[in-house]
C-alpha positions as CSV (number, residue, x, y, z in Angstrom):
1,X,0.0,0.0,0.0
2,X,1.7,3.5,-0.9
3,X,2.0,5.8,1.7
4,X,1.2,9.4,1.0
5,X,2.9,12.5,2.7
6,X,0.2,13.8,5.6
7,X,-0.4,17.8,5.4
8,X,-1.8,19.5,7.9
9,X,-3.0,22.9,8.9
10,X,-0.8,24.8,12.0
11,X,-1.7,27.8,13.6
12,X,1.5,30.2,15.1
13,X,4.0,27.9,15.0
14,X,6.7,29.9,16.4
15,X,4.5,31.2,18.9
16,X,4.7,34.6,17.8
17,X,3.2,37.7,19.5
18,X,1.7,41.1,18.4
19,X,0.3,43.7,19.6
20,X,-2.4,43.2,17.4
21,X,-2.7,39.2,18.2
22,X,-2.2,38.3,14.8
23,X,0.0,35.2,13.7
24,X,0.6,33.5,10.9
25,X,-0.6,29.9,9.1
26,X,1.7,27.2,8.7
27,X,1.7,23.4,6.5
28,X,2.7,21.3,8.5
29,X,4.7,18.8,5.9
30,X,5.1,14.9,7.3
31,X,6.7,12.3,4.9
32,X,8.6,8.7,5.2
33,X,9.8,9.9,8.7
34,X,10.5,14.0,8.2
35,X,8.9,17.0,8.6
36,X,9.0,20.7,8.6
37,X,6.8,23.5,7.9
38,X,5.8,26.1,4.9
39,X,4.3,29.3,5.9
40,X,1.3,29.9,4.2
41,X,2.1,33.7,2.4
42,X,-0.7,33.9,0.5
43,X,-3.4,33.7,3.5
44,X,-3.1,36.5,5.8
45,X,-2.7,37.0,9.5
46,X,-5.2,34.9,11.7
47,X,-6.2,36.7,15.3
48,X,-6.3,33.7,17.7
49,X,-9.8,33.9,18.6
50,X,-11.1,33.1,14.9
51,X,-8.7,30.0,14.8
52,X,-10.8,26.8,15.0
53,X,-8.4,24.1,13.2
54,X,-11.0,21.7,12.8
55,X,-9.2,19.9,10.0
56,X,-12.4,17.0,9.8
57,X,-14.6,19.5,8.6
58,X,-12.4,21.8,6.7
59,X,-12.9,24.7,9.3
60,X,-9.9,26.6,10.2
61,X,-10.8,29.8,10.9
62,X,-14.3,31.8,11.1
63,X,-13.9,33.9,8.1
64,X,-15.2,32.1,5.4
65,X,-13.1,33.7,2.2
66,X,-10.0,33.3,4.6
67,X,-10.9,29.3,5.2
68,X,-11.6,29.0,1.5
69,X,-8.1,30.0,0.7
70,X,-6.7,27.7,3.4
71,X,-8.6,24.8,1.7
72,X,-7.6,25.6,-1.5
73,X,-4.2,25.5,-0.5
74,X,-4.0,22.6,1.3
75,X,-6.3,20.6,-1.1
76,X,-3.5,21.3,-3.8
77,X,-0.7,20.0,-2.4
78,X,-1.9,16.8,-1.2
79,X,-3.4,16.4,-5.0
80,X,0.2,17.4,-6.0
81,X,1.9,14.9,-3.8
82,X,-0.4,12.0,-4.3
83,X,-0.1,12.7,-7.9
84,X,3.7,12.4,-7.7
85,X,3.5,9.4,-5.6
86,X,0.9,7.5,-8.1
87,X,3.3,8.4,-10.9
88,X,6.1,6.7,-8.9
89,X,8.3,9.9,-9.1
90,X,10.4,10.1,-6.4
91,X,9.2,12.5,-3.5
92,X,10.7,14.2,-0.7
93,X,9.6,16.7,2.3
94,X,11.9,19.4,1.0
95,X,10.1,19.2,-3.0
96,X,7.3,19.3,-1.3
97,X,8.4,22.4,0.5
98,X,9.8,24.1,-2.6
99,X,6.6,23.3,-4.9
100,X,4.4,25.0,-1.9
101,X,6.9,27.9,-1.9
102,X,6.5,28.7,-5.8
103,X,2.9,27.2,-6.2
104,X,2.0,30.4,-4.0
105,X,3.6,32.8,-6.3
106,X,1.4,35.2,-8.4
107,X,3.5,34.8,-11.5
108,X,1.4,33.5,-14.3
109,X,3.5,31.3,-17.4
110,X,2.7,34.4,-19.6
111,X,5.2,36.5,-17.7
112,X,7.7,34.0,-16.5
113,X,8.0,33.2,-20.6
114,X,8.8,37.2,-20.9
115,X,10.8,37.0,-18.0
116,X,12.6,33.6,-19.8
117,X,13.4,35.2,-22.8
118,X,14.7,38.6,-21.2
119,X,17.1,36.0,-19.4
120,X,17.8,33.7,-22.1
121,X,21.3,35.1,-23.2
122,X,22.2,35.9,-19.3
123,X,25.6,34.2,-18.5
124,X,26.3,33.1,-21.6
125,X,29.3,33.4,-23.7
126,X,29.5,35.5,-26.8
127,X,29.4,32.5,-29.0
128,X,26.5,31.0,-27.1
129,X,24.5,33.4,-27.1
130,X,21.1,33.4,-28.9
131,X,20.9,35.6,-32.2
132,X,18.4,38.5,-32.5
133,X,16.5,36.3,-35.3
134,X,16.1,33.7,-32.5
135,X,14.8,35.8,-29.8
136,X,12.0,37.1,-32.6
137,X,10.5,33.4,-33.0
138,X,10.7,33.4,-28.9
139,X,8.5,36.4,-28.8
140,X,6.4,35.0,-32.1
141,X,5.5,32.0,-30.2
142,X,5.0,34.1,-26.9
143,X,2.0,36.6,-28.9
144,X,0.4,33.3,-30.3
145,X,0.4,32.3,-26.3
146,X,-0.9,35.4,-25.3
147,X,-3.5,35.5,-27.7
148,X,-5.0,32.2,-26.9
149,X,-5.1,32.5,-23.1
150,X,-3.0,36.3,-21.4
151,X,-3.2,34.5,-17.9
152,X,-2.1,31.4,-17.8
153,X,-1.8,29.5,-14.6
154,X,0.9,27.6,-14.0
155,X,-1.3,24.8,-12.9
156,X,-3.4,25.4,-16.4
157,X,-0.5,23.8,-18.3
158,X,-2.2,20.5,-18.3
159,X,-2.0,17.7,-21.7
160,X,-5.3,18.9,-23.1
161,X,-4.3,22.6,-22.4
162,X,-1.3,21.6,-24.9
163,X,-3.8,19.8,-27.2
164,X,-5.8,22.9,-27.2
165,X,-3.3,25.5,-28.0
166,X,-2.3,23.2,-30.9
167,X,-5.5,23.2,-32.4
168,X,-5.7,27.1,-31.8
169,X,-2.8,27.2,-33.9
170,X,-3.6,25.1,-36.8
171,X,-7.4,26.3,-36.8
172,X,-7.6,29.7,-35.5
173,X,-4.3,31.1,-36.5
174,X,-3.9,29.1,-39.6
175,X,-0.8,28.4,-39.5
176,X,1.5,25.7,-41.6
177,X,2.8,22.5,-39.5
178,X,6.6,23.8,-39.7
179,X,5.4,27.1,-38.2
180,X,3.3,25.2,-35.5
181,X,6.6,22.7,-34.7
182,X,8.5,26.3,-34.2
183,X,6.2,27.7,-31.8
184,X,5.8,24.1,-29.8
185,X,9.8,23.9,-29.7
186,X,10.3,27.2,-28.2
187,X,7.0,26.2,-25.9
188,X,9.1,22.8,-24.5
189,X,12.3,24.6,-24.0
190,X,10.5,27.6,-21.9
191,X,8.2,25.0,-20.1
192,X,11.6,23.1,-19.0
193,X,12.8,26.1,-17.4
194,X,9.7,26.5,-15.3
195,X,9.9,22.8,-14.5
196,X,13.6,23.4,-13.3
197,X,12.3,25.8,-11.3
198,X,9.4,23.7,-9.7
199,X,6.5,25.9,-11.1
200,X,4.8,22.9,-13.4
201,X,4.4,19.5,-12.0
202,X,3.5,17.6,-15.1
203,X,7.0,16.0,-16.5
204,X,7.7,17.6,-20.0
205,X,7.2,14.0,-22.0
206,X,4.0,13.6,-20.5
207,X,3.0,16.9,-21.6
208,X,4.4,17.0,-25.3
209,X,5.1,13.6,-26.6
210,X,1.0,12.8,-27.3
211,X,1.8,16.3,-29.8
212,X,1.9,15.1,-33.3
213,X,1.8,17.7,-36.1
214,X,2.3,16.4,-39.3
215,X,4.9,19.1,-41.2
216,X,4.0,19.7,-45.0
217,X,7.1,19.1,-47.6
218,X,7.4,23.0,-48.9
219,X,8.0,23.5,-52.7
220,X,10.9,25.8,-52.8
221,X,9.8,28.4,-55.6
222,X,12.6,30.2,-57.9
223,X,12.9,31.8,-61.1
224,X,13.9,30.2,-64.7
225,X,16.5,32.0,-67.1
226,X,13.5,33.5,-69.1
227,X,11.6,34.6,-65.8
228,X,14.5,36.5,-65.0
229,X,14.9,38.2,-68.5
230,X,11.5,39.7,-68.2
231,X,12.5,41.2,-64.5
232,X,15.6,42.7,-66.1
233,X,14.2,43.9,-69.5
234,X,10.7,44.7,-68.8
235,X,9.9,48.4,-66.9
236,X,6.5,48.5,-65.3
237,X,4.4,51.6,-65.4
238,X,5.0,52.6,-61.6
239,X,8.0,54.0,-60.9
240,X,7.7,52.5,-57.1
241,X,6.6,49.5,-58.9
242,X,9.7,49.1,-61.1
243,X,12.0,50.0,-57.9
244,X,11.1,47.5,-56.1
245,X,10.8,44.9,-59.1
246,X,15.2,45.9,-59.5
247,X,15.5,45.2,-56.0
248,X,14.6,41.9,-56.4
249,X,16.5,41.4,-59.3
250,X,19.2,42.4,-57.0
251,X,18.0,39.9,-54.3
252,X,18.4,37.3,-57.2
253,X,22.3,38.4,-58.4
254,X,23.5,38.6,-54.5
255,X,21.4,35.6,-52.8
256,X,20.4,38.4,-49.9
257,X,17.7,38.0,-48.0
258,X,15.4,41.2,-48.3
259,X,16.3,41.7,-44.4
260,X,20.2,42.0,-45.4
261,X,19.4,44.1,-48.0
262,X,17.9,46.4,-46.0
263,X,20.7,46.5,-43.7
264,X,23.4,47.6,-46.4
265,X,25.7,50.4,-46.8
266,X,27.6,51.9,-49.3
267,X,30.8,50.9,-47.6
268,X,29.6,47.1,-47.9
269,X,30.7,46.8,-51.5
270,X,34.7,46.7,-51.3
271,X,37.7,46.4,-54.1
272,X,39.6,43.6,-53.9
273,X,43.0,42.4,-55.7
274,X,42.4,38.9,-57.2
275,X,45.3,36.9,-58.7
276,X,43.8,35.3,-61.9
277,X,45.9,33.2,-64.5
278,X,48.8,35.2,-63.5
279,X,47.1,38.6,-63.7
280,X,46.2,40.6,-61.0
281,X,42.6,41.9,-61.2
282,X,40.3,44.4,-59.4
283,X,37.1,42.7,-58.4
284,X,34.5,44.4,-56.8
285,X,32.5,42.3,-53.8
286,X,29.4,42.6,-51.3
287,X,30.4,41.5,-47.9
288,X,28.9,41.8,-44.5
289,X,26.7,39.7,-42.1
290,X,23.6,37.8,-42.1
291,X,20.9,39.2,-39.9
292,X,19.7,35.7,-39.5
293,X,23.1,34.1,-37.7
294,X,25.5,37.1,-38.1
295,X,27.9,34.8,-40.7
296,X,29.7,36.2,-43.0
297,X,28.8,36.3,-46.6
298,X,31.2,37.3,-49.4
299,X,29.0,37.6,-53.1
300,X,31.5,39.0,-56.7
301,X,29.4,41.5,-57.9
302,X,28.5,40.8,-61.4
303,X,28.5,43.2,-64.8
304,X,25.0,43.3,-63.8
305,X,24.8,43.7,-60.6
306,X,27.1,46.5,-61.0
307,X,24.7,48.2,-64.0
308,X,21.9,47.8,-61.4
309,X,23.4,49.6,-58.4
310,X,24.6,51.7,-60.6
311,X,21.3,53.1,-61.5
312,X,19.3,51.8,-58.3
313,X,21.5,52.5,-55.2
314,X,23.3,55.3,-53.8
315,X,26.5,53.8,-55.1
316,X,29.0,55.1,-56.0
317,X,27.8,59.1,-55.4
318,X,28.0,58.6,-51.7
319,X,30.2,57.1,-49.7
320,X,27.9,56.5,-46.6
321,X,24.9,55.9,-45.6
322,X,22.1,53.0,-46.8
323,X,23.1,51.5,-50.3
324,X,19.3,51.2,-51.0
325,X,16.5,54.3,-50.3
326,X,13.5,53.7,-49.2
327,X,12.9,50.2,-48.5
328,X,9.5,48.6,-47.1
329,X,9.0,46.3,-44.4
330,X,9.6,42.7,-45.7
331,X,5.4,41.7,-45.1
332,X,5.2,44.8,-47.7
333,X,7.5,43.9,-50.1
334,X,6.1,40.2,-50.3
335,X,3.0,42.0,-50.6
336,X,4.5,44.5,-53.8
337,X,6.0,41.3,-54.9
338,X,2.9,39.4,-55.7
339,X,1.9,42.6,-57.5
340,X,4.6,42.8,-59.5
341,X,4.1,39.2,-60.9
342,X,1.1,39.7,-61.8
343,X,2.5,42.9,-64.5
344,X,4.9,40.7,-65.6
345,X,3.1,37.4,-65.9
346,X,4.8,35.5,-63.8
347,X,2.6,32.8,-62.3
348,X,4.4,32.1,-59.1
349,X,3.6,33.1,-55.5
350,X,6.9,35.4,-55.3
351,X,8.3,36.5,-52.1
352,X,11.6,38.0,-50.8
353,X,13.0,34.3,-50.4
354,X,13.0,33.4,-54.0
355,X,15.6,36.1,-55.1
356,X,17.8,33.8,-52.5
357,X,16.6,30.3,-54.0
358,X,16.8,31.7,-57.5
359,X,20.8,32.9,-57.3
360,X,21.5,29.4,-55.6
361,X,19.8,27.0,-57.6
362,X,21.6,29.0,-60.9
363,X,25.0,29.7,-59.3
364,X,24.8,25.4,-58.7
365,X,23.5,24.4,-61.9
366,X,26.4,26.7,-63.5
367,X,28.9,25.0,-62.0
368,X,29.8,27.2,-59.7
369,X,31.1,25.2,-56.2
370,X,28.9,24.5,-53.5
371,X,31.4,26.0,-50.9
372,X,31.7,29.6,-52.7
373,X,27.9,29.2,-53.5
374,X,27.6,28.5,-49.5
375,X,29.9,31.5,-48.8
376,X,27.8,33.9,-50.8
377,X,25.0,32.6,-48.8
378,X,26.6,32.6,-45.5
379,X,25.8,29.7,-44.3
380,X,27.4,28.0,-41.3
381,X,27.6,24.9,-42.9
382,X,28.5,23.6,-46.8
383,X,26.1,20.5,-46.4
384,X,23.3,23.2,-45.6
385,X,23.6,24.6,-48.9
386,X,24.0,20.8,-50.1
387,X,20.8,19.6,-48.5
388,X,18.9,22.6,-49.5
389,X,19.9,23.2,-53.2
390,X,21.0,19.6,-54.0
391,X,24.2,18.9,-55.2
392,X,26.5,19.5,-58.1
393,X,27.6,17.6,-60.9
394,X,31.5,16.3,-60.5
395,X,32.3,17.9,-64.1
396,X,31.2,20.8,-63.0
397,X,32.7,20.8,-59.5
398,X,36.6,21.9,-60.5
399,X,35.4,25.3,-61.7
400,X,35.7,28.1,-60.2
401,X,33.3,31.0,-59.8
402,X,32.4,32.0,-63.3
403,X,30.3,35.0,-64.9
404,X,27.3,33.4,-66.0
405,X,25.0,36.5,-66.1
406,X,26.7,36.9,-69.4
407,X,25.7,34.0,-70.6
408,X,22.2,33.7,-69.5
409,X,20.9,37.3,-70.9
């Protein structure tokens, strides 16, 4: 027969004395032999008079909203414990102690997630610290949490409160299985820290695991040669219109993300002395670092690219300041984007990351190495750029970076 811990109700333990004859309410915590006490902050001072301690009946005290929060107190731990001790976890006065410390707290999981993520970089080292892209889907998943429930109890956080924010996500927000599997990753890391704490009592498995969301394969959308001929050849009627229509084009001779593109300066494009079949050449570059995962990225600037900033940028007039004027948010640009297509007949749901796809996928299929095309791309890893784009053919391998914009217009 399992033994379960015995909780009971103490009035003035200490034997403390006020002027006022006010003391405070203790737990009495007994378990396999041990026991000590928890003072019970969230009920407040008892005058001795209206202590009963008829624990029977569930009368402590004669005030009745007073003895309700008593009861509710009590009532909790010993479904805590007995939980705990059903499950066959192991138990011990002192957790029993800490979880009736911290049950008692006011915090609700909506704040200690804020109060997780302002912390999340805290005593860690430069290289292991979190990136600002990172932090974002933190505070992504931490709005879709919000806006299902803004008080959460820690207590809520039960399997079919999971199971419910799940469903809210796939059938209230809409969103796609890889952006649900985001927000339930950065939901299991932040609910680990609140079980380190002692704030949850449900072991993370327990909670998660039954989660299944089925992630859909994504068709990764680029350009062909005579999709990019009409973007270079053809003006549109707008003049906002055809600005942003060159930017992409510029997205799709660089490989930049729209966000890195925003953050560019004139003093990004640099001259640099190339040795080249025993000739020493001036080749003009784009270098910086990825807003994504701050890696380097290193793209040659092409005749094109060159004719483009030439006529779109602020380059080479000014030697400070933004490369690009006037750039929209990225939700606006996808938005312009689809607009754009439309004009120039492109039927293709077009968005900032297809410039990126487009200047891969070619640069590959040109010949061009997978680790220069993974450079340009700053990515931390050659095999991401493998995995993603696919790989290249060995003929093709042993060349080096060549000019194909030449070719292909």
């Amino acid at each position: 027969m399992r033994k379960f811990p015995t909780l009971s109700v103490v009035y003035n333990r200490l034997g403390y004395q006020s002027k006022t004859g006010m003391a405070p309410l203790y737990l009495r915590i007994y378990y396999k032999g041990k026991a000590d006490f928890v003072i019970l902050s969230d009920v407040p001072k008892v005058h001795k008079r209206d202590w009963l301690g008829d624990a029977q009946q569930d009368l402590y005290v004669i005030n009745p909203r007073v003895n309700k929060l008593i009861c509710n107190a009590l009532h909790s731990a010993r479904e805590w414990s007995q939980d705990k001790v059903l499950r066959g976890d192991p138990l011990s006065v002192a957790e029993i102690k800490n979880h009736l410390k911290v049950s008692q707290t006011t915090e609700t999981f909506n704040e200690f997630v804020d109060r997780f993520i302002i912390n999340i970089n805290r005593n860690k080292n430069e290289h292991e610290k979190l990136s600002f892209r990172t932090i974002q889907t933190y505070r992504s998943f931490e709005g879709r949490l919000n806006e299902f429930s803004p008080e959460i109890r820690f207590d809520d956080l039960t399997p079919s409160f999971v199971s419910s924010f799940e469903r809210f996500l796939a059938i209230n927000c809409k969103l796609k299985g890889v952006t649900r599997s985001k927000h339930f990753d950065k939901f299991r890391i932040c609910y680990r820290g609140a079980l380190k704490e002692g704030l949850v009592k449900y072991d993370e498995k327990l909670l998660f695991d039954d989660i299944k969301i089925k992630e859909e394969k994504s068709r990764r959308v680029s350009l062909s040669e005579g999709e990019l001929r009409l973007f270079k050849n053809k003006e549109l009627e707008n003049p906002r219109d055809n600005y942003f229509k060159n930017i992409f084009l510029f997205a799709c001779l660089t490989g930049l993300y729209y966000s890195d593109i925003r953050e560019l300066s004139v003093s990004n494009i640099e001259a640099i002395q190339v040795e080249e079949n025993g000739e020493t050449k001036t080749v003009r570059i784009i270098t910086g670092n990825r807003f994504k995962n701050e890696e380097q990225y290193v793209v040659k600037v092409f005749e094109d690219t060159e004719l483009l900033l030439r006529r779109w940028s602020n380059w080479p007039d000014d030697q400070e300041g933004a490369l690009f004027s006037d750039l929209i948010t990225d939700q606006k640009f996808n938005e312009k984007l689809k607009d754009i297509a439309k004009q120039l007949g492109i039927d293709k749901r077009l968005s900032a990351k297809v410039g990126r796809h487009t200047f891969a996928e070619l640069m590959i299929s040109r010949g061009v190495p997978v680790k220069k095309v993974s450079g340009a791309l700053g990515h931390q890893l050659t095999s991401t750029t493998e995995g993603t784009y696919g790989r290249q053919s060995k003929s093709n391998a042993v060349r080096g970076w060549i000019d194909w914009w030449n070719h292909t217009f």
